[in-house]
C-alpha positions in Angstrom: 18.5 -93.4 -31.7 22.0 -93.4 -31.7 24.9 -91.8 -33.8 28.2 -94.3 -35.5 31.1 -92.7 -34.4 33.4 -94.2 -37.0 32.6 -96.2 -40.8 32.0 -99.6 -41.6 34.0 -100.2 -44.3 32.9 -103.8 -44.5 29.1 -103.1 -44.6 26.9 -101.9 -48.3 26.5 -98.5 -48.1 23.3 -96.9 -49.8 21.3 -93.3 -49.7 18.7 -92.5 -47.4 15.1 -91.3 -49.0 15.9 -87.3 -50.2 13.3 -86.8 -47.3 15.1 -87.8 -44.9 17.1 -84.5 -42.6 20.3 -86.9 -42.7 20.1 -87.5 -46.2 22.8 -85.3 -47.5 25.3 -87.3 -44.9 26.8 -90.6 -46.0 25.3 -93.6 -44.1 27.6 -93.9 -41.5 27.3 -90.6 -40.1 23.4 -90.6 -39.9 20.8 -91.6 -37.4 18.8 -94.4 -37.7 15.2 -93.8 -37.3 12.1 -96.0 -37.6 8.5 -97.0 -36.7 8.8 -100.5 -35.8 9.0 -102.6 -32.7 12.6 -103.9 -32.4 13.3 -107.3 -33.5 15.2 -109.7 -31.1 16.4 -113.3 -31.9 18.0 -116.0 -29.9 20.9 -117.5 -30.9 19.8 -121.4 -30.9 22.9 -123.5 -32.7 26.5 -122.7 -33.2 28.8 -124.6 -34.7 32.5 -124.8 -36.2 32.3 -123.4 -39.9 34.7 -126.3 -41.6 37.3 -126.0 -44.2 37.6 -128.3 -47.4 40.2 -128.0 -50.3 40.9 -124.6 -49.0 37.5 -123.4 -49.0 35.9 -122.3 -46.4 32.5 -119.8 -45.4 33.9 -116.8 -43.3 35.0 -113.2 -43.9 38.2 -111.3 -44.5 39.1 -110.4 -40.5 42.3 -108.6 -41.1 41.0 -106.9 -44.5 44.1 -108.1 -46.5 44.4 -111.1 -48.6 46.8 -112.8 -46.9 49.6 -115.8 -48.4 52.2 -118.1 -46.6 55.0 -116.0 -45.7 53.3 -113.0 -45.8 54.2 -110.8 -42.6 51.5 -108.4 -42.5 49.2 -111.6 -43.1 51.0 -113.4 -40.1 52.7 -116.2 -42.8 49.4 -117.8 -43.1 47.4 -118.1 -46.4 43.7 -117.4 -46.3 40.9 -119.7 -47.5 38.7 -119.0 -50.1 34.8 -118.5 -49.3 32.2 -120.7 -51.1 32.3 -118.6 -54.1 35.6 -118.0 -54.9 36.0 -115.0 -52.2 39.3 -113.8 -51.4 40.8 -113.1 -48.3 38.7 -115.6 -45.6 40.5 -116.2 -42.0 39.2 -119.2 -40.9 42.8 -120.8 -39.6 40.7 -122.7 -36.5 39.3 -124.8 -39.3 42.0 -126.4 -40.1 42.9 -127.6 -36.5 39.4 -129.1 -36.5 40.6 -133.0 -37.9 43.6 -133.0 -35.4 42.1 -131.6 -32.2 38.7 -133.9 -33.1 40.9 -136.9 -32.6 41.3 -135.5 -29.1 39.1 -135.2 -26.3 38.6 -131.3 -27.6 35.8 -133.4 -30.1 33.6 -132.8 -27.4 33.4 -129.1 -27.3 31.2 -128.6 -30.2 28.4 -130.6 -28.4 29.4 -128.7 -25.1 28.5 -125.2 -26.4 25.2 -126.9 -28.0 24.7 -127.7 -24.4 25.6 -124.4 -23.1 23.3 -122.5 -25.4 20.5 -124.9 -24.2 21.1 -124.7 -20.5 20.9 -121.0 -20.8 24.5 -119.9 -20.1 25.0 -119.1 -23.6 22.1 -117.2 -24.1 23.3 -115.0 -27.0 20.7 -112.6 -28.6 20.2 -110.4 -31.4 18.6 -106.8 -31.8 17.4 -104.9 -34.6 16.3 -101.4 -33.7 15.2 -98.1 -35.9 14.1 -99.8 -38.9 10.7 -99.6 -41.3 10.7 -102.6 -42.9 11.6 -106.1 -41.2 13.5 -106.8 -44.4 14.6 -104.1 -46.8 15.8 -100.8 -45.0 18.5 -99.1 -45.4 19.8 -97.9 -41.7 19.2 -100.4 -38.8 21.1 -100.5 -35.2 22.1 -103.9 -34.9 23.2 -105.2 -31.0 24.4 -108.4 -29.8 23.5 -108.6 -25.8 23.4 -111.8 -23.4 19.8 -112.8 -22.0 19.2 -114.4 -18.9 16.3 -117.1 -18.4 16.0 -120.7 -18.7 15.2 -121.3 -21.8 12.2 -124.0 -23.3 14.1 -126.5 -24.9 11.8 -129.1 -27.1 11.5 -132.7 -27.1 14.5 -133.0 -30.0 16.3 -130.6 -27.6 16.0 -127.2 -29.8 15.2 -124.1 -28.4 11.3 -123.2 -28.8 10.8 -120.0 -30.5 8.8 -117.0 -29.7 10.3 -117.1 -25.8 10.7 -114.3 -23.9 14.6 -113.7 -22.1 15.7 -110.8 -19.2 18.7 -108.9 -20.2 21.9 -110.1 -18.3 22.8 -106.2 -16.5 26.5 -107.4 -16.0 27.4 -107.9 -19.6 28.1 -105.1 -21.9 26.0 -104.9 -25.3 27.6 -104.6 -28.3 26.2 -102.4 -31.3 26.7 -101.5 -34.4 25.2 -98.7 -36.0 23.5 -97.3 -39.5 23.7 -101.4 -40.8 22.1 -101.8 -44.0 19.5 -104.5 -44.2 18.9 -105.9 -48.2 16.2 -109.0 -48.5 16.6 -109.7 -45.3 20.6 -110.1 -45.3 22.8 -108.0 -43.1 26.5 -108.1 -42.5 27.6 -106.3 -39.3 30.9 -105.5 -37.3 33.6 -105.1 -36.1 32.0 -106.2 -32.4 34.1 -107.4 -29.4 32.0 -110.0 -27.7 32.5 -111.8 -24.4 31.0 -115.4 -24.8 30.1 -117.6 -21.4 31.2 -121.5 -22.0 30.5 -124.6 -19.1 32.9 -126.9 -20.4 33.7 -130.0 -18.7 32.2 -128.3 -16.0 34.6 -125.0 -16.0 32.9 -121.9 -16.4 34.5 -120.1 -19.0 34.1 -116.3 -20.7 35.9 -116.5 -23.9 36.3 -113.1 -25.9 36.0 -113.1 -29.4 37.9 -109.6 -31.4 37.3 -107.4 -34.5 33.5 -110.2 -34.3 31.2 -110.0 -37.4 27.7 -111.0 -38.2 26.8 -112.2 -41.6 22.9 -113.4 -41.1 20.0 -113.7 -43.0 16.4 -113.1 -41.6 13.0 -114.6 -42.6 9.9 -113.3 -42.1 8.6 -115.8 -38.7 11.8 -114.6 -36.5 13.9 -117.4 -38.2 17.9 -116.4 -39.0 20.9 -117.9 -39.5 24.4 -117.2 -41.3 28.0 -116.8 -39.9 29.8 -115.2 -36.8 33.5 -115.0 -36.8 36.3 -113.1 -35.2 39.8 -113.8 -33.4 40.4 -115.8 -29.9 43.6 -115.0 -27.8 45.4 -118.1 -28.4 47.8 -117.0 -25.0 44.4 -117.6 -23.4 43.3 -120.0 -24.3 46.7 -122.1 -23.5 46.5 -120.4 -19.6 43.1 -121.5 -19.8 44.0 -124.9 -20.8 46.6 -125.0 -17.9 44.8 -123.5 -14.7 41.9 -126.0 -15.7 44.3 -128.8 -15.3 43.9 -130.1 -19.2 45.3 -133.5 -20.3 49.0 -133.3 -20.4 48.7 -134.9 -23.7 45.4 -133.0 -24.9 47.2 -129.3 -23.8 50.9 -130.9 -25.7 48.4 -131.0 -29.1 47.1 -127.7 -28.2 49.8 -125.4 -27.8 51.8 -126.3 -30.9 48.8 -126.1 -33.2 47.3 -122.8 -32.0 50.9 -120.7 -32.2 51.7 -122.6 -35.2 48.2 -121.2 -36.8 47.9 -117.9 -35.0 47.0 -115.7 -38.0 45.8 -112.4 -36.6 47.1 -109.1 -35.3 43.8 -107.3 -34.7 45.1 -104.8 -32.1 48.4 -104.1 -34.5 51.2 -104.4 -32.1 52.9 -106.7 -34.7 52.5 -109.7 -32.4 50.2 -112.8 -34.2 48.5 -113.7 -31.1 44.8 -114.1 -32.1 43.7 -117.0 -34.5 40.7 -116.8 -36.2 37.2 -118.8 -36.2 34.4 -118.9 -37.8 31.0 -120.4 -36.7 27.5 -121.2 -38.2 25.0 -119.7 -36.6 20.9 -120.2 -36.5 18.6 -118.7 -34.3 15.1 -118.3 -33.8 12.2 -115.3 -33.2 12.9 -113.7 -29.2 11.6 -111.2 -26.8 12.8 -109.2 -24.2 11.0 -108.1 -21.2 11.3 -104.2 -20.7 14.4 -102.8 -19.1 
């Protein structure tokens, strides 16, 4: 059991049972307890959330509704989330149709392939809950696993595998997380993501990261994961990996040009935002 040190402001806060010895705190401030086995998942697709008429599925990043020219919203306009949402940073979106003209189209299907060889082996962890869909304090922690993983004949990971956990990468967790028919929405996380593309190992972190998922009964989830990437890393990236002159000339211009985020608030937009659509599938660890 462990105690949240600060709120959530971006996740639905409810009462605990007038049993419970933390009841009289708000939910934030109490300890999760529960009588269930945790619940792991493995992350098994991700994919580039898309933009279309200004619409777009993410979540408000920066928590202000941001339009062009706006300082505090870095001069870029937010989308608009499926239904009519305010507020959405999504800004790598819109690169997608230019940089997919490029040989960057073949990064998508690179992280496919890096979540199948087992070097993106991205897992979820629900801990200190009572009921696998409707409580209202779970611990929620995204961790990297390590094992190969069974990948079946139409090259999808096989649920119901068991995975080590990788002891040099750092957990992330985020307490007292309410869970409501099976939908949760958790963050802010910082997240450090291994990527083998065209064959450079890459650890790519992702700021102020949430979860939006949804989680069935059989282990089955899936739902969003966004948060910022440092666009001046990206670029050295680019360069130390010897990048297409003409691929790295695209690059640069569009990522400053759409930078959107100040997530550390030193009133530098150096972060641009991204959004992915994520599904997964039931997991297990093996003991610590």
């Amino acid at each position: 059991m462990r105690r949240a040190a600060w709120a959530l402001p971006l996740l639905v806060l409810f009462a605990c049972d007038g049993e419970d010895p933390n009841s009289d705190l708000p939910l934030h401030l109490q300890e999760c307890t529960g009588t269930l086995d945790a619940r792991v998942g493995v992350v098994t697709s991700l994919t580039f959330a898309r933009v279309e008429d200004g619409v777009s599925a993410g979540f408000d990043l920066d928590r202000h509704v941001s339009e062009a020219g706006d300082d505090e919203g870095c001069g870029i306009p937010d989308l608009v989330g499926p239904n009519g949402e305010p507020g959405v940073d999504n800004a790598f979106a819109r690169l997608l149709p230019a940089l997919e003209s490029t040989e960057a189209a073949a990064v998508e299907p690179l992280i496919q392939q890096s979540i199948r060889d087992g070097v993106l082996l991205l897992l979820i962890e629900l801990e200190d809950y009572d009921d696998p869909l409707d409580d209202v304090c779970v611990d929620f922690t995204v961790l990297q696993g390590l094992g190969e993983p069974f990948v079946s004949a139409a090259g999808e990971i096989v649920s119901g595998q068991t995975f080590d956990r990788d002891p040099n990468a750092t957990p992330s967790t985020v307490e007292a997380v309410a869970l409501t028919d099976g939908a949760l929405q958790a963050g802010p996380l910082t997240l450090v993501l291994p990527f083998t593309i065209f064959d450079v190992s890459l650890e790519i972190q992702v700021s102020g990261a949430i979860f939006g998922l949804t989680l069935s009964p059989d282990g089955h989830f899936e739902g969003l994961f966004g948060g910022g990437l440092d666009v001046d890393y990206l670029l050295r990236i680019a360069q130390e990996e010897n990048v297409d002159p003409d691929l790295y000339g695209t690059l640069e211009p569009l990522l400053r040009a759409a930078s959107d985020l100040d997530l550390d608030g030193d009133g530098e937009c150096s972060q641009i935002s991204i959004t992915f659509e994520v599904s997964g599938e039931l997991a297990f660890l093996f003991p610590e």
